[in-house]
Residue, then its C-alpha position, 0 to 999 in steps of 0.5 A: x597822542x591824538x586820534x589825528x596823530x597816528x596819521x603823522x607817523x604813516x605819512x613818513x612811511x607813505x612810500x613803504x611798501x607792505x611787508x608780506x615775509x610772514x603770509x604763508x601759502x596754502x587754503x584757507x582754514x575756513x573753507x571745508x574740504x570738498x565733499x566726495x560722494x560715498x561709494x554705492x554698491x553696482x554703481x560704476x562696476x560693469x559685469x556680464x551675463x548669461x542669458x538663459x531660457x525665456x530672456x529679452x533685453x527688456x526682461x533684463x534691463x529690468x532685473x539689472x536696472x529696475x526699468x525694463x525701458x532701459x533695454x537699450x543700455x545693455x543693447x548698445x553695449x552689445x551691438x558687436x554680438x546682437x544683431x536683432x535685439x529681438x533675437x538673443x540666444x540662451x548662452x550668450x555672454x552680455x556686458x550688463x553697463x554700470x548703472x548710473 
């Protein structure tokens, strides 16, 4: 057989149409699986706190967040009970946001 041969068989079956019956669906077994970020601890998980004696919003943002600039996170998640966030009072309940 020729190298110019195998071209004489194809062109009987030039009109055929590829047989695809045994390709099976799914990924591709090259592609790695999407990666997912691990947990980190008080990332996503929102809590409350009590405030006490000597507290401002910036005081707290500061402990809760390590930025004390971040004060009006915890602000907004509050407006309901915070008039002034100059005014807190000892014993109230804040909802402290997620960090993140």
């Amino acid at each position: 057989m020729g190298i110019f041969d195998r071209f004489k068989d194809n062109e009987d079956k030039k009109d055929a149409k590829p047989d695809f019956s045994n390709v099976q669906s799914g990924g591709s077994s090259t592609a790695a699986p999407p990666a997912t970020p691990p947990p980190v601890a008080g990332i996503g998980t929102a809590r409350t706190y009590t405030v006490v004696k000597g507290d401002s919003l910036s005081k707290i943002a500061k402990r809760e967040y390590g930025d004390a600039n971040a004060w009006n996170r915890i602000y907004e998640a509050n407006r309901d009970i915070i008039k002034n966030p100059d005014l807190i009072y000892p014993g109230q309940n804040l909802k402290i946001p997620a960090k993140g």
